[in-house]
N, C-alpha and C positions, 0 to 999 in steps of 0.2 A: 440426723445425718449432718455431719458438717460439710464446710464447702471449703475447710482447708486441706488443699492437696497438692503434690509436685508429681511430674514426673520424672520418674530417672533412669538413663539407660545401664540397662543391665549387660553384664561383661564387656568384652571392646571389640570395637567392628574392626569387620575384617575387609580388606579393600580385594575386589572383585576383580580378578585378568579381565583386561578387555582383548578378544578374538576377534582378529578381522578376517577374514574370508578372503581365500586368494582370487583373481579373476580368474575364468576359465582363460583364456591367453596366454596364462604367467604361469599355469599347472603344469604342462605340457612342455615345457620351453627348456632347449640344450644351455646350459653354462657355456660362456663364451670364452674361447681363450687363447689370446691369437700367439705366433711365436713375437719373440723379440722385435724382427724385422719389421713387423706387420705394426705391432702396437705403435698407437698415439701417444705421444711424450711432449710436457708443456717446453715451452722454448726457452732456450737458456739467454740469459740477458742479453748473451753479444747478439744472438739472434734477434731477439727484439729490437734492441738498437738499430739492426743492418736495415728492419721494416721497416721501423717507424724515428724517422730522423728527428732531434730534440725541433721544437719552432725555432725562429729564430729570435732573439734579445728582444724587448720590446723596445721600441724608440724612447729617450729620456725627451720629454715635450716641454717645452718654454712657454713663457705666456708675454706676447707682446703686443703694445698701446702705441700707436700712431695716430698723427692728426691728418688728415687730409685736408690740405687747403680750398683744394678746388674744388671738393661736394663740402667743404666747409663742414665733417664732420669728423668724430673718432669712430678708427679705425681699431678692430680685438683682433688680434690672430693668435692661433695655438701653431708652434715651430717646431720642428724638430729638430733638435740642438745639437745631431750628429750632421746632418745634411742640410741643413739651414732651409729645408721646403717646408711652407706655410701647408700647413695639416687644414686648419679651417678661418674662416673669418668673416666675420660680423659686423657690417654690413657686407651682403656678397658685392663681387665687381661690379655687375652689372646693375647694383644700386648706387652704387658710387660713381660711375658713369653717368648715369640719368641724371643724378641730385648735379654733379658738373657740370652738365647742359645743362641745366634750367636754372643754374644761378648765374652762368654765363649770357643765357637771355637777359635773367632780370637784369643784371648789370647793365647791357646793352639798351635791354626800355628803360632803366633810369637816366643812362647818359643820353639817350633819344629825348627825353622830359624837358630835359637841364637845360638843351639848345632850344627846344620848342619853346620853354617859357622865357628865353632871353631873348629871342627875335619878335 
């Protein structure tokens, strides 16, 4: 007995219908068929448009660098270059505020020093 062997299909398959089963639901069920009047119809563009209004432009944004003297630092803000209103900025105010006052102190305790060590 040998052990050379193949096997090979014989003639050509044949591809099987697949049957799906209707639900009981869907056996029994009228076709629907409304008149003209009644029927659903997708919206014609001008309708759409009348919905849903386009957004508006988006703003063209700027990018502007200021120095601040009196919190003695640089100031980043994003502008909008139609209405010239500062969008964001880095450091906020009320960090530029604070760093103002307390280099305004220090100024004032060094010119407090100056006199102290000359008298």
């Amino acid at each position: 007995m040998g052990t050379d062997f193949s096997i090979r299909p014989v003639g050509v398959p044949v591809a099987t219908p697949v049957v799906r089963p209707q639900p009981d639901a869907t056996g029994g069920a009228v076709p629907t068929e409304l008149p003209a009047p009644k029927a659903a119809a997708a919206p014609t563009d001008a309708a759409a448009s009348a919905n849903n209004p386009s957004p508006p432009p988006e703003p063209r944004l700027g990018q502007n660098v200021v120095v601040d003297r009196g919190a003695g630092t640089v100031v980043y803000q994003t502008i909008n270059q139609q209405t010239g209103q500062v969008i964001s900025q880095s450091p906020d105010d009320a960090v530029l505020q604070a760093r103002a006052y307390y280099r305004a102190l220090e100024e004032l305790q060094a010119d407090s020093n100056l006199y102290d060590q000359t008298a």
